[in-house]
C-alpha positions, 0 to 999 in steps of 0.5 A: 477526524484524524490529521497527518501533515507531511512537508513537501517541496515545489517538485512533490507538490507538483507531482502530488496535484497531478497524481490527485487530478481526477479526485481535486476540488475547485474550493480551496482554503486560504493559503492552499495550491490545491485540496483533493478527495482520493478515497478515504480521506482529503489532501491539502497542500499549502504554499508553506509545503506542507500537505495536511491529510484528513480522514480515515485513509489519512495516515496510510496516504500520507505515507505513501509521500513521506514521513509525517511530521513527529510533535516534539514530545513524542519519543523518536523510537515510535517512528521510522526505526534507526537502522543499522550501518550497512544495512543495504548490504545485509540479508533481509526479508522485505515486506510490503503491499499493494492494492489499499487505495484501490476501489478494485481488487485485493490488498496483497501484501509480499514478504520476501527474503533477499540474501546479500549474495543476490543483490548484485543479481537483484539489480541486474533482473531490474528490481528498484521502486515499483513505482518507477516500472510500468505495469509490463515490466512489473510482469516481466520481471516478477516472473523471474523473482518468484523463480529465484527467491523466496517469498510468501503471498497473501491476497485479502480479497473484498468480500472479507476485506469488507466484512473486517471493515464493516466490523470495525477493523481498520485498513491498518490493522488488516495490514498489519496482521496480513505482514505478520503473517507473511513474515512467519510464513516465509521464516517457515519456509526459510528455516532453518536460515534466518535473515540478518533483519527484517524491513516492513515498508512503513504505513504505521508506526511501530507501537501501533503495528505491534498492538494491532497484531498483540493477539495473533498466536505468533508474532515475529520482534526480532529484528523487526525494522520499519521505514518508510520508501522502504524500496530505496532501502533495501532492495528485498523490500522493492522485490516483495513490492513487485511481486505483490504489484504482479499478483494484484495485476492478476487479481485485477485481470480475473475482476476484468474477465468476471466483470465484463469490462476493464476495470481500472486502477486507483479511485478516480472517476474512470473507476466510477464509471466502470463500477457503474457500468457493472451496476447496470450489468451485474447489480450493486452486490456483484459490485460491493464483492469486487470493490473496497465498499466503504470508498466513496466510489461506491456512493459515486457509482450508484449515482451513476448507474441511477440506482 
């Protein structure tokens, strides 16, 4: 089983336990706050701060909390890359996103390329961290992005997701070809301007990304950087996220529609139940080709529907 350990402080574990509410179990180890099973993997904190992630989706989930603590002999160049001074002000193409821990939709994953003289524009339109914006505002300020810069989208939907998956591919090494692929696309669509750099949100470390995509026809190394909360970074980064977040809002509105209910976000218990409630209306393959079907929901939802 695969371990990552990230080290948090009393705010993020606080906010980490309540992030994790619905999927927490009431048997912890010794020394734990709390232990957790959101899809795909288990999540421990202990009172020393550190957060010890188990399981398959340990590695992706912990990095959506921070950077995982690196064994000394490990060389530094495998990890966050050292980016240059100033790099906030430069030209760049961000990279990043959304849906991977979700039971529902798609993965979209954003490529999009923010010149130095938009910054400034960027902020006044109210591009920051996905995270801090409600649903409404990602909406209301995507709509404004896709008009102004430019950006290549790829939606992996769950019928092919899940044929990857079932084939052995892993959640990162779909991600990884996915940002490839838009990187190039948007160099295509910008050519024959370039950026002064690239930034990939990080969910991997940089010598497993580049052998995960090693045999696709073209893969984009120069000035490649990664870094995790790349949102806070450089804003390109924060303007990919909100327009891959609007494009899986709408993926998830045409599910809702499909469906006939209203399917949430995340991979809590209220998932379940939805997924349940299409079970019983639709059956288990309606299901399996709207959901990510090797998340513990499925499993949880069957139970439910008593199938």
């Amino acid at each position: 089983m695969a371990n990552t350990v990230i080290q948090a402080n009393s705010a993020l574990t606080t906010k980490m336990k309540d992030h994790y509410r619905d999927t927490l179990v009431s048997k912890l180890p010794p020394g734990a706050i709390f232990s957790a099973k959101p899809a795909g993997c288990t999540v421990t904190a202990y009172k020393s701060g550190k957060v010890l992630f188990q399981g398959a989706n340990g590695e992706t989930e912990a990095l959506k909390w921070g950077s995982a603590e690196t064994p000394k002999a490990k060389s530094p160049s495998k990890g966050t890359t050292k980016l240059p001074e100033n790099f906030a002000d430069w030209s760049v193409i961000g990279s990043d996103e959304v849906g991977t821990g979700d039971f529902f939709g798609p993965i979209t994953v954003v490529s999009a390329y923010v010149r130095k003289d938009q910054i400034p524009l960027m902020k006044e339109l109210g591009v920051k961290d996905s995270k801090n914006l409600k649903d409404p505002q990602i909406i209301s300020i995507a709509k404004d992005l896709i008009k102004t810069i430019p950006y290549s989208l790829l939606v992996l939907h769950n019928d092919k997701y899940n044929n990857l998956q079932s084939g052995g591919m892993t959640q990162g090494k779909m991600k990884a070809i996915l940002h490839n692929q838009a990187i190039n696309h948007l160099l295509d669509k910008m050519a024959p301007e370039e950026p002064e750099g690239i930034l990939i949100d990080q969910f991997v470390e940089k010598n497993t990304y580049f052998k995960h995509i090693h045999a696709q026809k073209k893969i984009q190394r120069e000035r490649v950087y990664f870094s995790t909360k790349g949102e806070s970074i450089h804003i390109a980064v924060a303007a990919a996220s909100i327009i891959a977040r609007y494009a899986f809002l709408k993926e998830m509105d045409k599910l809702s529609a499909k469906a006939g209910v209203d399917i949430p976000k995340g991979a809590g218990k209220q998932v379940d139940v939805a997924a349940a409630k299409i079970i019983k209306r639709k059956g288990i393959e309606e299901l399996k080709s709207m959901t990510k079907w090797h998340f513990a929901n499925s499993e949880k939802a069957i139970k439910l529907a008593g199938k």
